[in-house]
C-alpha positions as a Python dict, from the first residue, in 0.01 Angstrom:
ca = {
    (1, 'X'): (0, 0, 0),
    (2, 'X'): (-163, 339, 83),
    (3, 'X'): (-522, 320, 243),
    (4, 'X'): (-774, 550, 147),
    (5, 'X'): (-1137, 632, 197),
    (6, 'X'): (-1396, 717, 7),
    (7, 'X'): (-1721, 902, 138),
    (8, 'X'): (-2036, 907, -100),
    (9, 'X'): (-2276, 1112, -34),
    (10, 'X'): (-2562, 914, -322),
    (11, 'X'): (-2954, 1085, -362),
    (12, 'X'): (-3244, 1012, -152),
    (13, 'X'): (-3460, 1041, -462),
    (14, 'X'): (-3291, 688, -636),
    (15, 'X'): (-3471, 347, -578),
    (16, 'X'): (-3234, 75, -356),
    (17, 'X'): (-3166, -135, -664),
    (18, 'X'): (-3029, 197, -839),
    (19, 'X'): (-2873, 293, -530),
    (20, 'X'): (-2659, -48, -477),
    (21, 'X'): (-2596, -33, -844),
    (22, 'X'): (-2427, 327, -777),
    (23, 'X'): (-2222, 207, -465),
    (24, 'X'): (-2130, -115, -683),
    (25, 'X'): (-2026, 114, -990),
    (26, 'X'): (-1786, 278, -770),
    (27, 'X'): (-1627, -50, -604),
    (28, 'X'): (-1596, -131, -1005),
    (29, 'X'): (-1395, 171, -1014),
    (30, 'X'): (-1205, 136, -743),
    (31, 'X'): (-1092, -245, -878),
    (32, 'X'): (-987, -84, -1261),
    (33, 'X'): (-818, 238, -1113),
    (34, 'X'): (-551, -64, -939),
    (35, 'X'): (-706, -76, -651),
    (36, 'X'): (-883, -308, -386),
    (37, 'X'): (-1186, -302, -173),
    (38, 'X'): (-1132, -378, 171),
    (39, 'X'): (-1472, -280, 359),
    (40, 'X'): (-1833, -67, 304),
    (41, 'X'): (-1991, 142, 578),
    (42, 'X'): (-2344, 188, 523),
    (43, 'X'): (-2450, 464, 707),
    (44, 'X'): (-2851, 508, 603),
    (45, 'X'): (-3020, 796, 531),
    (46, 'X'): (-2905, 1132, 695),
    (47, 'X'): (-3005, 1492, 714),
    (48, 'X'): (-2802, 1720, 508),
    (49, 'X'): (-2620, 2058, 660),
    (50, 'X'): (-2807, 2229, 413),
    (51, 'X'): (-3045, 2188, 120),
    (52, 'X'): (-2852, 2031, -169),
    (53, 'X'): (-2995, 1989, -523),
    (54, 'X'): (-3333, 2063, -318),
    (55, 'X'): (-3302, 1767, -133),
    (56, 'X'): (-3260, 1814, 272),
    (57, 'X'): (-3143, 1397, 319),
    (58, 'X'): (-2946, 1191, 177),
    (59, 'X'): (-2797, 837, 195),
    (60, 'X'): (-2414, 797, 324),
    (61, 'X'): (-2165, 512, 208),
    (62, 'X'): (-1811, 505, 336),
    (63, 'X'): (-1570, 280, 73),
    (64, 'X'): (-1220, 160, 201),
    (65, 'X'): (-969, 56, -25),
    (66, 'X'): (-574, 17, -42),
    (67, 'X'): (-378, 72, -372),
    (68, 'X'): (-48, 107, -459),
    (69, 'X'): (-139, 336, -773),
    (70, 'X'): (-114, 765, -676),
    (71, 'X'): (-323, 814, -984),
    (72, 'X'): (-626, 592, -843),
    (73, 'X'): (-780, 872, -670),
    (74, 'X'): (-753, 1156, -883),
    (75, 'X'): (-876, 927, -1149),
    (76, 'X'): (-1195, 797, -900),
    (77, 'X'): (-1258, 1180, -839),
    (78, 'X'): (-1320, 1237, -1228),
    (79, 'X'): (-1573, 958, -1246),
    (80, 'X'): (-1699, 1036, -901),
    (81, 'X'): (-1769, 1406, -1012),
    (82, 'X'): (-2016, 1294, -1372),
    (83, 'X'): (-2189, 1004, -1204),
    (84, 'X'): (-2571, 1064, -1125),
    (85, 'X'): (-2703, 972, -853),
    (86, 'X'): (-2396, 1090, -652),
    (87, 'X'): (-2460, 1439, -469),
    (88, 'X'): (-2146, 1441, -304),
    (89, 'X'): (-1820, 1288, -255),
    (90, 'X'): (-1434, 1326, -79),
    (91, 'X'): (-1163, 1061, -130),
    (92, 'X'): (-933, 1072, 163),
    (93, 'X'): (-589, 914, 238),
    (94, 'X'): (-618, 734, 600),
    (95, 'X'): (-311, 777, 851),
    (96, 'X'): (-64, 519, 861),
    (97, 'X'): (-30, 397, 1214),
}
C-alpha cells in the first residue's frame, strides 16, 4: 500500500461545525476513492505567506491515508479543487522507509 498525505489548507471565515464537516467530507473521499484513513493532524489556525482570497489566516489539517488505488489522488485533487471552504490543498506521496 502506498502512503500519502494530504494537506488542507480550509477558511478562517467557516464556523467549526462547517469546518469539521469539510475535513469529514474529505476523509469521505478518501474512503470512496479506495482508500483508508490512518491519522488527522490538526494544526489550528495559522498565518498565511500572503493574503489569499483576502484572508491573511487560515486553519491547517494534515490527512494520512494508504491506498492501493494510483487513481485515488488525482481523483481527491478534482474534488479537492471545487469544494468551498477549502483555500488550499497538496496531496503528497510519503517516502517508503
Amino acid at each position: 500500500m502506498s502512503k500519502y498525505e494530504i494537506a488542507v489548507v480550509a477558511s478562517v471565515k467557516l464556523e467549526d461545525e462547517a469546518r469539521a464537516a469539510v475535513i469529514e467530507k474529505v476523509k469521505e473521499l478518501v474512503v470512496k476513492f479506495g482508500g483508508n484513513v490512518t491519522d488527522v493532524e490538526d494544526w489550528g489556525k495559522k498565518k498565511l505567506a500572503y493574503e489569499i482570497q483576502k484572508m491573511d489566516e487560515a486553519f491547517y489539517y494534515f490527512i494520512h491515508f494508504e491506498s492501493d488505488n494510483a487513481e485515488c489522488p488525482n481523483e481527491l485533487e478534482k474534488q479537492l479543487r471545487i469544494m468551498d471552504g477549502v483555500i488550499r490543498y497538496l496531496v503528497v506521496r510519503e517516502d517508503e522507509e
